[in-house]
N, C-alpha and C positions, 0 to 999 in steps of 0.2 A: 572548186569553190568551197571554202569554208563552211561546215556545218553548224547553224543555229542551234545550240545548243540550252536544256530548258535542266532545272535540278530539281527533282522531286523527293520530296521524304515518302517511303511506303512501309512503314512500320506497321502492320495491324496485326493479331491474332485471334484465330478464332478457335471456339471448343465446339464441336459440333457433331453429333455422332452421323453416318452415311446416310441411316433411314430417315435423317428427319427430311429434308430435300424431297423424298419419295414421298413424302404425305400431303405436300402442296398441290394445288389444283393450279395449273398454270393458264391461263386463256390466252397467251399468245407467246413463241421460241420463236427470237431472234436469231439464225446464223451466224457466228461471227466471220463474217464473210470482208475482205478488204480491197482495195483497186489502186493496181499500183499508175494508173493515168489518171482517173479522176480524182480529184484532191477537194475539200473543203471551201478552199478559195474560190473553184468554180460558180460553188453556190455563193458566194461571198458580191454585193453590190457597193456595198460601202462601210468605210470607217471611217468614223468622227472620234477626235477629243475633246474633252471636257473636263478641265481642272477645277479640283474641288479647294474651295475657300480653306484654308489654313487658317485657323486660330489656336489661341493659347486655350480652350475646352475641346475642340473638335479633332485634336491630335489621335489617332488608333493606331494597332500594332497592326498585329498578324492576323488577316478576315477570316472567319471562321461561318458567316452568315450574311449574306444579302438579299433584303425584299426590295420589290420597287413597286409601290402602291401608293394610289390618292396621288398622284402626280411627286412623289417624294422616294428618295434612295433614304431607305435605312441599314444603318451598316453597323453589326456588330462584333466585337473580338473577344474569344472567350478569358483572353488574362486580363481585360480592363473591363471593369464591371461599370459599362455605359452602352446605353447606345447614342449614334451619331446619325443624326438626319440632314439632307441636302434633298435638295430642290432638283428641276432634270435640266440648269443652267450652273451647275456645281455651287451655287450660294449655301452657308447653310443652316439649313431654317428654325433647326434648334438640337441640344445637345442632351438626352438624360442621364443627367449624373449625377445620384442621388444615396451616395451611399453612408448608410447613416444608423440609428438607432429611431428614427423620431417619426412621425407620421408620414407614410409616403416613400419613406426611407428603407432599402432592402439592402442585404449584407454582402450580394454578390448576386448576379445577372449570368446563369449558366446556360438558357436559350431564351428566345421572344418568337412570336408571330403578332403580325397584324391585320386589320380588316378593315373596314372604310369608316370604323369608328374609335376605337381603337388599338394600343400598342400594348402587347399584356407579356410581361417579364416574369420568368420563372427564379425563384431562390431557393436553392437546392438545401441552403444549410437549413431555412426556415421551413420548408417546406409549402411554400407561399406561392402564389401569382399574384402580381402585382396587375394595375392596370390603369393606364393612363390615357390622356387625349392622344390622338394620334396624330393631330397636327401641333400641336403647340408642346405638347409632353405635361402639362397639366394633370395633377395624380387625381383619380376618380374612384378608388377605392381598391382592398386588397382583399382574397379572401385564401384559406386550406386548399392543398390539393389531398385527393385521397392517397396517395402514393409518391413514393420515388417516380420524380418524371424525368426520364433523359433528355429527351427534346416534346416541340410544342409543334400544332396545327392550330389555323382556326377557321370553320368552312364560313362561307357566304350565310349559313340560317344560324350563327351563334353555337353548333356543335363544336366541338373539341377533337382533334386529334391527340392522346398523349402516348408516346413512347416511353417502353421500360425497355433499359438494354442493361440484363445482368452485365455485371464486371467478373473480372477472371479472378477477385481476393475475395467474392464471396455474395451473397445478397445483403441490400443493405438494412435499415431494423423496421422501414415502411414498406416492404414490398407490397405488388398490386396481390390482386386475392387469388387469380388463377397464372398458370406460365401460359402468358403471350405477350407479342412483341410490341402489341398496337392494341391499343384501346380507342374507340369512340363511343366518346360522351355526351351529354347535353351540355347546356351551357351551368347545369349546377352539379356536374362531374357523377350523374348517373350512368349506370355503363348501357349502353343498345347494343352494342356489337364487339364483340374480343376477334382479335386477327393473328394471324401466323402463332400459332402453337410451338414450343420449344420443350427439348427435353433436360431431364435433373442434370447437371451440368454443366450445362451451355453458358461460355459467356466470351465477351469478347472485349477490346479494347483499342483504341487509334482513332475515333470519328468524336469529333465534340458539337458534331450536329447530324443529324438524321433526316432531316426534312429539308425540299427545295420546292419554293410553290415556284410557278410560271403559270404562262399558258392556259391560265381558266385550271390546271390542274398541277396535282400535290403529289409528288414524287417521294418515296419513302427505301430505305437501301440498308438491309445489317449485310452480315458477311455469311446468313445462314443460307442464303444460296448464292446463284450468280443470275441477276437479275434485282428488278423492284418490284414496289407496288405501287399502281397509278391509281388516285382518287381525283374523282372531280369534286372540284370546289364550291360545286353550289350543295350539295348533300351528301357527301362521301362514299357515293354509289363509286366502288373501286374494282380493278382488275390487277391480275399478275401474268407480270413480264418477265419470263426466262432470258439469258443468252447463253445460247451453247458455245463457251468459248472452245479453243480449239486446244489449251494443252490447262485446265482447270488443274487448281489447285487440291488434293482429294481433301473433304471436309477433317478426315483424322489428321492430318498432317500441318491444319492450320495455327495450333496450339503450342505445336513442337517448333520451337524457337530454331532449334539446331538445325530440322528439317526443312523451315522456312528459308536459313542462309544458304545450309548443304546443298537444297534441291529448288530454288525456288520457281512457281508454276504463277501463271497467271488467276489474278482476282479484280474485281470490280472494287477498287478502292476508297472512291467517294463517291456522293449521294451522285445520281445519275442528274442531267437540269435538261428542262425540255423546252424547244424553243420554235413557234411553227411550223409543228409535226417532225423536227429534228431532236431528235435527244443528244447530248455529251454523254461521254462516260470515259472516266479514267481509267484505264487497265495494265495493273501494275506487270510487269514484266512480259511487257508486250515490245513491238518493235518502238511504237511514236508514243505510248501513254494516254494521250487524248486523242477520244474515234468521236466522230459524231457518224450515229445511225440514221442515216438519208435513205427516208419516205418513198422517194420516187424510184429511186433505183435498187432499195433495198440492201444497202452496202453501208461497212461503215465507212467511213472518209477521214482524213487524217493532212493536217498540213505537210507541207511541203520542210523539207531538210534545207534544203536551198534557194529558193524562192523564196522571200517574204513577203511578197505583195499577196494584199486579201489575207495575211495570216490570221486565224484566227486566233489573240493572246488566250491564256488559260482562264475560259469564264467562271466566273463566281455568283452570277445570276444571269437573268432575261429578263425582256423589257418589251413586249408585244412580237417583233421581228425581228430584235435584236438580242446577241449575245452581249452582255454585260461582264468584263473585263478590269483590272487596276495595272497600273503601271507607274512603280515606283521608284527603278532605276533610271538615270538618262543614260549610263553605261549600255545599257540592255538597249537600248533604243536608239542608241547608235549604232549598235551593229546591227538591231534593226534595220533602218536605214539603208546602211552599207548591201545587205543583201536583198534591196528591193521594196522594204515595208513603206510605207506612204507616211510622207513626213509631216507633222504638224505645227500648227501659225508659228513665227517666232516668240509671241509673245507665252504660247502657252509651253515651250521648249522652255522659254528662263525659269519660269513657274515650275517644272518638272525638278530645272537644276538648283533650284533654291528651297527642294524636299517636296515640293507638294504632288499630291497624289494625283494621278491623272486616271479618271472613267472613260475605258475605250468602247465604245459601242459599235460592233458588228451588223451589220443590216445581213437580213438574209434574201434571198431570192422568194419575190411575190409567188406563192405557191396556187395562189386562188384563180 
């Protein structure tokens, strides 16, 4: 039978010298341990589609961030300076796109988070966070941030999560005041707590977001080890999660372009996303790419090559017990189909074939 086949881009680099990895305090190594009978699917109960409303504002590229809070998907891509919100019946419920010079108006949208009040947009040229209603996109005021932020958190008590990830042409002309990778703030950008220490050199490039919240918890991922860091989202009481992959990339060799092609080893490529006590994680030059680390048996899990029923599509967020998915071709989804994947109404098939985006939600297996 025919193998489903998936394309992934894994271009990242990183500068890292060996010690710094040794200076981290880890509170819990993952095995990267896999099962060649138990699959993904097993823990898989249900897939639903749900096509999202196409309009001439609501159109987006390529997803680089998705939250799903306050009963609303916000979705946004880093080359179109908007975000896009829908509802968890694909309607949608409003679009900000505001880019301008004039009140309210920011120059470019380089990450967001949100919280049950509301949606605050970062502008890297400005150096600004903007901040608006969260349900209607209503602008509520903007103020400084202290630094280059690369990406954005925001906990349950009004604290801040901000990330600085040096780039590999240099520091920019606002660096944060000490090297680390993670700052948490209050909500008027005082610092309480600096995280993961880096040394003179370090930098990296390939991720245009750093942060996945789910799950009551705020997952955070550079390339300076193999592993994240888990915060909980009510007061950013966090821990760190190693995985000892089995053929790791050495940190000196992440940098080295030629080394990277010559020789390439496995890395944790994007932000890990946790989903009722299952994590994803992408693991570039692995055998399937996408492992989800299953709680129960302590393995990571991996669809099926041939089987597509219960596939899990490549999530891009969660959604209480469910993985959060797009699907944008109906090519892909017919041979979907063809090898088993669970077909969807007709109406929302024409929907598919007439460009619009489909939201696949995964149910997982009640774990309680």
């Amino acid at each position: 039978m025919k193998r489903i086949a998936l394309c992934f881009m894994a271009a990242a680099l990183v500068s890292c010298k060996p010690e710094l990895q040794s200076t981290l305090g880890f509170d819990e190594v993952l095995d990267f341990k896999t099962s060649d009978t138990l699959l993904i699917s097993d823990r898989v109960v249900n897939v639903e589609y749900i096509p999202l409303e196409l309009t001439e504002d609501s159109r987006f590229g390529r997803v680089n961030k998705v939250v799903v809070e306050n009963g609303l998907v916000y979705i946004w891509s880093y080359f179109q300076p908007k975000v896009v919100v829908y509802d968890l019946s694909g309607n949608v419920e409003f679009v900000l796109d505001k880019k301008g010079r004039g009140p309210g108006e920011y120059y470019e949208i380089t990450n967001f988070a949100v919280d049950e009040e509301n949606l605050y947009t970062v502008d890297l040229q400005q150096c600004r966070l903007y901040i608006y209603d969260c349900r209607t996109g209503s602008y509520k005021e903007s103020k400084p941030l202290p630094f280059h932020v690369s990406s954005i958190e925001v906990l349950d008590n009004g604290d801040f999560l901000l990330a600085f990830i040096p780039g590999l042409m240099g520091l920019p002309n606002n660096p944060p005041p000490t090297r680390h990778l993670i700052f948490h703030t209050d909500s008027d950008f005082n610092v309480k707590e600096s995280l993961l220490p880096y040394d003179k050199g370090y930098g990296e490039m390939g991720k245009l977001n750093y942060f996945t919240r789910a799950d009551g918890k705020i997952l955070f991922s550079p390339y300076l080890f193999d592993g994240y860091v888990e915060f909980d989202s009510k007061d950013g009481k966090h821990r760190i999660v190693a995985v000892n992959l089995e053929d790791s990339m050495p940190m000196k060799d992440r940098l080295d372009m030629d080394a990277w092609n010559r020789n390439p080893r496995q890395v944790i490529h994007d932000v890990p996303l946790k989903c009722d006590g299952y994590v994803m994680m992408a693991i570039a030059q692995s055998d399937h790419y996408y492992y989800f680390h299953d709680p129960d048996s302590g393995l990571f899990l991996h669809n099926s090559y041939e089987d597509a029923h219960n596939f899990v599509m490549p999530p891009i967020s969660s959604y209480r017990d469910k993985f959060v998915s797009f699907l944008e071709s109906y090519e892909y989804y017919e041979s979907f189909v063809e090898h088993g994947g669970q077909r969807m109404s007709p109406e929302c098939e024409e929907r598919l074939k007439k460009g619009e985006t489909v939201m696949v939600l995964s149910t997982m297996i009640n774990r309680s």
